[in-house]
N, C-alpha and C positions, 0 to 999 in steps of 0.2 A: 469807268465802268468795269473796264477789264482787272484793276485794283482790290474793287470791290469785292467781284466775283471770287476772285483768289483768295482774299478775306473769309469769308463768307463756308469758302470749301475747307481752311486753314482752321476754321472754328468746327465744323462738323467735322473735322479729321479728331481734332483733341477733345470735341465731349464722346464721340468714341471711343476713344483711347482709356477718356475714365471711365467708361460705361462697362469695356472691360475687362479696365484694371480693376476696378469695384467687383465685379462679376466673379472675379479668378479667386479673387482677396478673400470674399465672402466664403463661396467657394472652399476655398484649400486650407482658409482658416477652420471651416467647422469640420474638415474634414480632418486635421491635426487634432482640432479637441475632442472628436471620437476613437481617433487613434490615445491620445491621451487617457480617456476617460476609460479605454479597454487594457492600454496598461496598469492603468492604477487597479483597476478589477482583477489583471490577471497575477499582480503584486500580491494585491489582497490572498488570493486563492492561495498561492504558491506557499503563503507566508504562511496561510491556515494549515495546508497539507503538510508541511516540514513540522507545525508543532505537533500534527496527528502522530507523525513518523514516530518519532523518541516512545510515547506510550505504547503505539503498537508492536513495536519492535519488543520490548520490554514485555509486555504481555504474553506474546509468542514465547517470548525466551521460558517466561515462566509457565508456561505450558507445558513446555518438552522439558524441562527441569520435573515436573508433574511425572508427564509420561516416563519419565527415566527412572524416576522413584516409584513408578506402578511396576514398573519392566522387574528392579532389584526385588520388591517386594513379590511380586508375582514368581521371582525364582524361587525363596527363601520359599515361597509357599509351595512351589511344585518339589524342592527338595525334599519338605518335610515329608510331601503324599509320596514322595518313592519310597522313602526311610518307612512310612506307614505301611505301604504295602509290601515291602519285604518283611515287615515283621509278622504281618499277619500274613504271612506265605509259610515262614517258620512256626510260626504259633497252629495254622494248621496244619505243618506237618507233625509237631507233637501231638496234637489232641490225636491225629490218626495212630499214632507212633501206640497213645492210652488207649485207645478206639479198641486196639489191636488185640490188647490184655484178657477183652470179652472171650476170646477164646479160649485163654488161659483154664488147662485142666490141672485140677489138686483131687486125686483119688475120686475124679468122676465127678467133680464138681467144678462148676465156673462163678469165683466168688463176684467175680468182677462185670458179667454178662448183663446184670441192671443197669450197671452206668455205660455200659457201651457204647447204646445207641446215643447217650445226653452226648458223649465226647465225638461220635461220627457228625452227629448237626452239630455241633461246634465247629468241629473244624470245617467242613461244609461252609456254613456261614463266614469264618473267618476267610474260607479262600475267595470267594464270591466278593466282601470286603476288599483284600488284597486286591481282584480284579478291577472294581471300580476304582479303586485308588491310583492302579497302574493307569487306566485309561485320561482320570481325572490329572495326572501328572505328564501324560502325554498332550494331552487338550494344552495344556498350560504353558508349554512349550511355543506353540503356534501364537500364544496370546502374547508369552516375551518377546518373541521375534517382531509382533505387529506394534508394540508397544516401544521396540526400541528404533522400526524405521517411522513411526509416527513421530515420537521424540528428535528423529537424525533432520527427519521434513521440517520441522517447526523452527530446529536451531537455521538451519538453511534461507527458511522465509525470514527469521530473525536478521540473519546476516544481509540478507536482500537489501530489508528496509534499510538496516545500516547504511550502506553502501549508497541507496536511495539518498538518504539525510544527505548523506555525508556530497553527492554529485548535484544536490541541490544550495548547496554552501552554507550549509550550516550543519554544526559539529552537534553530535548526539547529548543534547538535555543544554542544548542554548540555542536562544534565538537566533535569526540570520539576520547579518546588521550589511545591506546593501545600501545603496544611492539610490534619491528616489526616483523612480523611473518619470516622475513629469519636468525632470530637470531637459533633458535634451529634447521634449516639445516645446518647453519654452526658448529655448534659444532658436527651432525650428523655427518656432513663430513669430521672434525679434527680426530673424534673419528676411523672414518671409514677408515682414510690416516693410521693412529698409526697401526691401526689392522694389516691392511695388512704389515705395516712394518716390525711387530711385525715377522709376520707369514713367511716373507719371509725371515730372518734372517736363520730359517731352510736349506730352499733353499741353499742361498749361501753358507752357510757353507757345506752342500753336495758337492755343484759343485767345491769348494776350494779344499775338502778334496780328491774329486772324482779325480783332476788333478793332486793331488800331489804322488796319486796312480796311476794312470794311462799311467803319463811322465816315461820315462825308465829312468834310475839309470845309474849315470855318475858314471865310475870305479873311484875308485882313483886311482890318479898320486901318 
C-alpha cells in the first residue's frame, strides 16, 4: 500500500512538472515571438527611415544651395539700387546745378527762367528716387544676411541627417545591408524548446516510475 501511495504521489509530482513545463513553454515562446514580431517591425521602420534619410538630406542641401543663390542675387540686386541711387543723387545735383541758370541775367533778361522750375522738379524727383533706392538697398541687406543664415541652417540640418544615415549604418544613397533581426529569436527559441526538454525528462521519468509503483503486482502463475 505504502508502494502504491508513493507511486501514485511520483505520478502527480511529474504531470505537474509537464503542466508547468508546458505553461512556461507556451508562455515564453509566445512571448519571444512578440518580441520577434516587434523586431521585425522595428527593422522594417529603421530600414524605411534610413531610405527617407538620403532624399531628405539631399533636398535640404538643395534648399540652402537655393537660399545661397537668392542671398548672391539679392546682393547683385541691392548693389545695383546703391549704384542707382547715387546716380540719381548726382543727376539731381545737376538738374539743381540747371535749376540754378533761371536766375541767370543777360541785360535784364532771364532766358532760362521757363525751364527752371521743369529742372527744380526734376531734380526733386530724382532725389526722392535716390531716397527710395537708398532705403530699398538697405532693406536688402537685412534680406542677404537672413537669406545667408537660412541657407547656413539648412546645410547644417543637411549634415544632421547625414551624420543620422550614416549612425544608422547605412552609407548615403545605399541600402543598409544588416542580419536579420529574427535570427537570434530563433536560436532563443531552439535554445528554449531543448530546455524545457531537457527539464521534463524528469517529469516523465517520475510518472514512468510512479505507474510502475502504483499498478498492483500480478502474482505469479
Amino acid at each position: 500500500m505504502e508502494r502504491r501511495r508513493l507511486g501514485m504521489g511520483l505520478i502527480a509530482f511529474g504531470v505537474a512538472g509537464l503542466v508547468l513545463i508546458g505553461s512556461a513553454g507556451a508562455l515564453l515562446l509566445a512571448s519571444l515571438s512578440a518580441v520577434g514580431d516587434a523586431a521585425t517591425g522595428f527593422e522594417r521602420q529603421r530600414t524605411q527611415l534610413v531610405e527617407m534619410l538620403g532624399p531628405a538630406s539631399a533636398a535640404l542641401d538643395r534648399a540652402a544651395s537655393s537660399a545661397s543663390n537668392a542671398g548672391a542675387s539679392l546682393a547683385e540686386t541691392r548693389e545695383s539700387a546703391a549704384q542707382a541711387a547715387t546716380l540719381m543723387t548726382r543727376l539731381s545735383d545737376s538738374f539743381d546745378s540747371l535749376a540754378a541758370l533761371g536766375s541767370f541775367d543777360i541785360l535784364g533778361a532771364r532766358p532760362f527762367a521757363a525751364i527752371s522750375g521743369q529742372f527744380s522738379q526734376v531734380a526733386a524727383d530724382s532725389r526722392t528716387l535716390s531716397a527710395d533706392l537708398a532705403r530699398t538697398a538697405a532693406s536688402m541687406d537685412t534680406n542677404i544676411t537672413d537669406s545667408a543664415a537660412v541657407a547656413a541652417d539648412l546645410r547644417a540640418l543637411a549634415d544632421q541627417l547625414d551624420e543620422l544615415d550614416t549612425s544608422l549604418g547605412a552609407s548615403p544613397g545605399s541600402a543598409p545591408a544588416t542580419a536579420s533581426p529574427g535570427l537570434p529569436i530563433d536560436l532563443a527559441k531552439a535554445v528554449l524548446v531543448g530546455l524545457l526538454l531537457w527539464l521534463a525528462v524528469p517529469a516523465i521519468a517520475s510518472i514512468w516510475i510512479g505507474w510502475r509503483w502504483y499498478r498492483p503486482v500480478r502474482p505469479r502463475g
